[in-house]
KERO-403080 format. One record per residue (C-alpha): z, y, x. Coordinates in Angstrom, 2 decimals. Last residue first. Layout:
<nodes>
NODE         z         y         x
NODE         Z         Y         X
...
</nodes>
This chain:
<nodes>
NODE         z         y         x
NODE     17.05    -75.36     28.71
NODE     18.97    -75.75     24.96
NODE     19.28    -71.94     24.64
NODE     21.91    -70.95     22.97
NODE     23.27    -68.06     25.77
NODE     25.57    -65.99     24.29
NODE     27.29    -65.59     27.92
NODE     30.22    -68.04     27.34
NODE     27.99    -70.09     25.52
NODE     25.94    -70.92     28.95
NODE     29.30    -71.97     30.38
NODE     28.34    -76.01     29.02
NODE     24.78    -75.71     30.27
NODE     26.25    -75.62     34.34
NODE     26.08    -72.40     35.97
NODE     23.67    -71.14     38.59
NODE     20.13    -71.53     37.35
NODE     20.92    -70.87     33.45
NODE     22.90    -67.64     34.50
NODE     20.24    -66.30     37.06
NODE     17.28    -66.59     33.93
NODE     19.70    -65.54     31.47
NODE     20.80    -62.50     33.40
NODE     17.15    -61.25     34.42
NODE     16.17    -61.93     30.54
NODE     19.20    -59.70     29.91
NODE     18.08    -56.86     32.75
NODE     14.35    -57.37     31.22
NODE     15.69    -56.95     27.31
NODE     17.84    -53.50     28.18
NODE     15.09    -52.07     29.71
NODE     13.23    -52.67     26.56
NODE     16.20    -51.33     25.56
NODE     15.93    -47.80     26.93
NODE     12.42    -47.55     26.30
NODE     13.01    -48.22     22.29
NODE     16.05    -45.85     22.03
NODE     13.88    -42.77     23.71
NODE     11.34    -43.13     21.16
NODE     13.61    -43.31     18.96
NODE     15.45    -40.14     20.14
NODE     11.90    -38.15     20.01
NODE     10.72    -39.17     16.31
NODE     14.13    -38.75     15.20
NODE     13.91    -34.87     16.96
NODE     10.41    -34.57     14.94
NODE     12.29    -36.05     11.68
NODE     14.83    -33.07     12.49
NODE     11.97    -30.20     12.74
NODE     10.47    -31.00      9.97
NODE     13.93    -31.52      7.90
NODE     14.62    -27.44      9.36
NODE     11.06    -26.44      8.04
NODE     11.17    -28.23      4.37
NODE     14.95    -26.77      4.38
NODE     13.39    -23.28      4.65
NODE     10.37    -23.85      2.24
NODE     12.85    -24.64     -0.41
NODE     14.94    -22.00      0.45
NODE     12.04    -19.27     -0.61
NODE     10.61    -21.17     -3.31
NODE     14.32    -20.95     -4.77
NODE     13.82    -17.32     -3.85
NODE     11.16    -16.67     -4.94
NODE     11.90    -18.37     -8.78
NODE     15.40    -15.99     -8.44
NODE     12.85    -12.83     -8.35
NODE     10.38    -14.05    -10.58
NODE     13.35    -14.83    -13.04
NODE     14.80    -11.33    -12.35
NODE     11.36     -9.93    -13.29
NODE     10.60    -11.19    -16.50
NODE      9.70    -15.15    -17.49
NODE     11.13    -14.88    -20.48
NODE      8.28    -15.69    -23.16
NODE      7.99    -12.10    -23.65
NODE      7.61    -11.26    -19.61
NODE      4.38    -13.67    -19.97
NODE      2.28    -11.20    -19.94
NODE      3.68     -8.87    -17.97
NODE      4.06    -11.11    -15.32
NODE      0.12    -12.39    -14.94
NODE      0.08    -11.34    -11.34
NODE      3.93    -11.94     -9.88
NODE      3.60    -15.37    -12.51
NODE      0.23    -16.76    -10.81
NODE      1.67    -15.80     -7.13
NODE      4.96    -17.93     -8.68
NODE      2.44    -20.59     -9.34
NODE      0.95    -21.06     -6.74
NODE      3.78    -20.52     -4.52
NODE      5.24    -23.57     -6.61
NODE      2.31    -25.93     -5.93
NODE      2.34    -25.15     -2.39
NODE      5.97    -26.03     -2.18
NODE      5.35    -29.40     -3.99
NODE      2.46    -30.44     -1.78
NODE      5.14    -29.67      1.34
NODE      7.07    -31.59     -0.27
NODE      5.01    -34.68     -0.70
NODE      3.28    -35.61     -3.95
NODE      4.89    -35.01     -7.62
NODE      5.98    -32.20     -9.57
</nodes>
């Protein structure tokens, strides 16, 4: 199966509502009941961790969102410190704060 997972699932319930209708049928190529039964439930858990990896990209989503604000922050207090560093100390200290700059 290809496409995304929730593609996948779909094309699985498909198929297992395909096998649940047209079971006695294909009951002689071993597809019976306890194979429609385990089939579910695969489908079953498959949909579950679909819905709990859903719900932890969405909670990514959220904490970097969160990351990026806080260090923008984090760039204006450095700028801040670069910009009072470079006025107040000679060039030489500069490398004691990172600082590379050649101005």
């Amino acid at each position: 199966m290809k496409g995304s997972y929730a593609d996948q699932i779909n094309a699985a319930r498909l198929l297992l509502n395909g096998l649940k209708n047209q079971g006695k049928v294909l009951a002689k190529r071993g597809l019976d009941d306890a194979f429609t039964a385990n089939f579910d439930t695969l489908l079953a858990d498959a949909q579950k961790l679909d819905g709990e990896q859903e719900s932890l990209k969405s909670r990514l989503a959220e904490k970097t969102a969160l990351l990026t604000a806080k260090l923008e922050e984090v760039t204006k207090a450095s700028a801040e410190v670069k910009k009072l560093v470079k006025l107040d100390l000679p060039r030489e200290s500069w490398k004691e704060f990172g600082i590379t700059d050649a101005r």
